[in-house]
C-alpha positions, -999 to +999 in steps of 0.1 A: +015+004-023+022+003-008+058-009+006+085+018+004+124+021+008+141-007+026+133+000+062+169-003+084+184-030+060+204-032+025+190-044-008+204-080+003+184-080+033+214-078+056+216-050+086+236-018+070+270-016+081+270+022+075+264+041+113+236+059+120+238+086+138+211+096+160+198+134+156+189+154+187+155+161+195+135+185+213+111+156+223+110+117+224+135+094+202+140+090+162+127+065+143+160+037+145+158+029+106+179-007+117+156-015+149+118-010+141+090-031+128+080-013+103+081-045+079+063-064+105+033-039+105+035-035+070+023-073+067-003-072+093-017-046+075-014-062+040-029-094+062-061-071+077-066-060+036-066-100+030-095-105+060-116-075+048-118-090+011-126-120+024-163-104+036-164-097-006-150-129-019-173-150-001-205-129-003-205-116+030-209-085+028-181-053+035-170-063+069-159-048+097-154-011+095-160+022+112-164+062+101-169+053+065-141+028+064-139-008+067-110-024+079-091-028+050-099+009+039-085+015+071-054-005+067-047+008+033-048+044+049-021+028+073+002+019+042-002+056+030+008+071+061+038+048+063+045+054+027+042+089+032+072+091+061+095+069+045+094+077+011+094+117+013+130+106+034+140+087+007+134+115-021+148+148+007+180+124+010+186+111-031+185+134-063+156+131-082+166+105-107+180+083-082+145+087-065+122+077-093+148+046-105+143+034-068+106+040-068+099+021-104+121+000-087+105-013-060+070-009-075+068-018-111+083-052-116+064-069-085+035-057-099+041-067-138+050-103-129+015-103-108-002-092-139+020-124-150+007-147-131-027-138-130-031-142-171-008-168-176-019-193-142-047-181-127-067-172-155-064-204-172-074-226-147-106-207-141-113-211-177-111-243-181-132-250-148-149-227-165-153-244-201-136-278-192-108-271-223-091-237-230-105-229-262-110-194-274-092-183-243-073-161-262-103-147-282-124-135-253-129-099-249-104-092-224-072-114-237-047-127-216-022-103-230-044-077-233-052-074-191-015-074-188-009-046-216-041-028-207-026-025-167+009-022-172+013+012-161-002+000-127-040+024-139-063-007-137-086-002-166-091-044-169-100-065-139-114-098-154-091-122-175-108-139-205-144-134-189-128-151-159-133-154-127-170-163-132-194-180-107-183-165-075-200-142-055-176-113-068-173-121-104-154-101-131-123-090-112-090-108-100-073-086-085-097-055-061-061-044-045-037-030-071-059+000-080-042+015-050-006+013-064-015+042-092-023+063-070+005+054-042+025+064-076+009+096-078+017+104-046+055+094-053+053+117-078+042+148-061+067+147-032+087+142-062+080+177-074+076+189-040+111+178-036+128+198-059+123+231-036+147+237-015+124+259+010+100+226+013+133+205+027+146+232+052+112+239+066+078+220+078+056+245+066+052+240+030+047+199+036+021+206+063+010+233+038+002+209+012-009+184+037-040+208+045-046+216+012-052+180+006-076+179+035-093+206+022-099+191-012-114+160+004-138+183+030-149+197-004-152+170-029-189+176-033-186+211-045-153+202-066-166+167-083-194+190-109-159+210-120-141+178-122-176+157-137-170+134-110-138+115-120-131+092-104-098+090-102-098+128-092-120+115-059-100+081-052-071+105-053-085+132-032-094+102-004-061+083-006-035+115-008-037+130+031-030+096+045+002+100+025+010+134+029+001+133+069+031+113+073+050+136+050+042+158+077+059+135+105+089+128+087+095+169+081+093+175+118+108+147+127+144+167+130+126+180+159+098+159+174+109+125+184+085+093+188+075+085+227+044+066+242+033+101+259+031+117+223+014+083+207-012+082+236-018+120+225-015+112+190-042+085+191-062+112+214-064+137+192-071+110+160-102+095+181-111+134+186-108+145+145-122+107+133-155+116+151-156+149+156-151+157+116-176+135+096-165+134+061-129+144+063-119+136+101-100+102+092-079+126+068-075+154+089-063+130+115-038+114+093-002+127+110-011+116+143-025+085+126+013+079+114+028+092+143+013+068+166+020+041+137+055+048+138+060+048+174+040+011+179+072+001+152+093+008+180+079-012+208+061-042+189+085-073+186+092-081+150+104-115+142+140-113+128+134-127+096+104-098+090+125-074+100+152-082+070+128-096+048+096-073+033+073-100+019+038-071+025+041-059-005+041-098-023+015-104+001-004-072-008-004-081-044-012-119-046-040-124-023-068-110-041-063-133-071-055-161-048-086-160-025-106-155-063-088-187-074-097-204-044-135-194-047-136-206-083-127-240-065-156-235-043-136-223-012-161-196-006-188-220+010-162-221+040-171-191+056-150-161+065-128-172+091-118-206+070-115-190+038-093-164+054-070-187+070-068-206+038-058-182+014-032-169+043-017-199+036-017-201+002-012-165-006+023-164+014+044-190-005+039-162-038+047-135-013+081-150-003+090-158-036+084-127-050+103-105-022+132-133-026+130-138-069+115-102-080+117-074-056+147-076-038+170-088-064+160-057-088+164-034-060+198-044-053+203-039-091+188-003-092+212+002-062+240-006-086+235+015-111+228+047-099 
């Protein structure tokens, strides 16, 4: 998921009062962790994944897309790269311990009170909309308390809740986001291991080393999927994992190579150049200039104040799936796109808030604490 260490704030949510020094580059300026937008972004692009679903949850299709992705593929890939910078600084500048606490930290409980939610609210209403009364709702297949056990440790092996929702155009599943978070996990868990080298923190190579590997696994998933029977977690993993690691790859040379608009408007060059020139693999291969140029528009682009101290993406990340499902069990979905969308925006960012303000940063201040 998708939303990594605080981004140029404390756990409260108030500026740092620690200083920052500014390293010296050989080109452009470093990422000012107390003056970007990188929680700004981070919404849009939870916001974009919320438009693209709508396509689904209304029947309309996939949406918008390009080069085999559509536009929430895309914006997912945009969360990985961001992940990827941010959270391989977090585990080069904390022991390993402290590292995973914060990572289950800022990941896990979010995510269990969703699964919360979703069985104990959502579920429910649907069923009796469903049935008109709530009997054998805890009989059904999938239980309420079995889709919460059965996804705890964020691998999504149940999407539907008590055979609900049912009678929408994408029946069967209430939340199509969180299957990104296991893997996003994953990922924490190999810089992780990658980590504990010291070689891979004093030098680029090894990260952009492993970056390429990861390229090359995904150029090849054809030929590997007959040795791997075709998991599918193997190829979701194999898609999803250069994103991250291509902005592993910024953040390792970022001691030396600084963020300017010359190296963006090359950046996004030479991404245009791999996205079409590579079919199959270009949108990974072009992952680090992907982040690169991510990371500098978080430099320019305004952020409001109370974004910028305040990360309610992941919140929104998390709750709008199940919210835009509730809202089609109600019939919403005979709106159209554009209405739909901009309903469950609205809807969907009340549970955002309150889970950044109730959930998320209250046990990251708490992690903070004890380690």
């Amino acid at each position: 998921m998708l939303n990594p260490e605080m981004n140029g704030t404390t756990l409260t949510g108030k500026p740092s009062q620690r200083p920052y020094v500014m390293p010296v580059l050989r080109f452009g300026k470093a990422l000012d962790p107390r003056n970007n937008s990188l929680n700004f972004i981070r919404l849009i692009l939870a916001l974009m994944v919320l438009f693209a679903h709508s396509f689904h949850i209304v029947g309309a299709g996939n949406g918008p897309g390009f080069r085999g992705e559509n536009l929430g593929g895309w914006a997912v890939a945009g969360f990985f790269g961001i992940s990827g910078y941010l959270i391989t600084g977090s585990r080069f500048n904390n022991r390993l311990g402290t590292y995973l606490i914060h990572r289950v930290a800022r990941i896990i409980p979010a995510f269990l009170v969703c699964l919360v939610v979703m069985a104990a609210v959502f579920a429910p209403i649907a069923y009796f909309l469903q049935h008109a009364s709530l009997h054998g709702f805890f009989q059904t297949p999938t239980t309420p308390l079995n889709s919460i056990f059965a996804n705890m440790f964020l691998k999504i092996n149940s999407y539907d809740i008590a055979g609900t929702p049912a009678g929408v155009p994408y029946p069967g599943a209430w939340n199509g986001s969180l299957w990104t978070l296991y893997f996003e996990f994953l990922c924490y868990l190999l810089v992780a291991v990658l980590g504990t080298f010291a070689f891979v923190k004093k030098s680029p190579w090894p990260m952009l080393a492993a970056f390429l590997l990861s390229v090359a696994v995904w150029a090849n998933i054809d030929r590997l999927n007959p040795y791997m029977q075709g998991n599918l977690d193997f190829n979701l993993l194999a898609r999803l994992a250069p994103f991250f690691l291509g902005g592993a790859v910024v953040k390792v040379l970022s001691k030396r190579v600084g963020l300017s608009w010359q190296g963006a408007a090359v950046a996004l060059v030479i991404s245009a150049a791999m996205v079409f020139g590579f079919d199959g693999f270009g949108n990974q291969l072009a992952a680090p200039f992907l982040a690169y140029t991510i990371l500098w528009v978080s430099t320019w682009l305004p952020s409001p104040k109370i974004v910028m101290n305040n990360d309610v993406s992941y919140g929104a990340y998390i709750y709008a799936f199940p919210v835009q499902q509730l809202l089609a069990v109600f019939g919403a979905y005979h709106w159209g796109v554009w209405w739909f969308t901009l309903a469950a925006l609205v809807a969907t960012m009340p549970l955002a808030i309150a889970s950044w303000l109730a959930v998320e940063q209250p046990v990251m201040r708490l992690a903070r604490r004890r380690v």
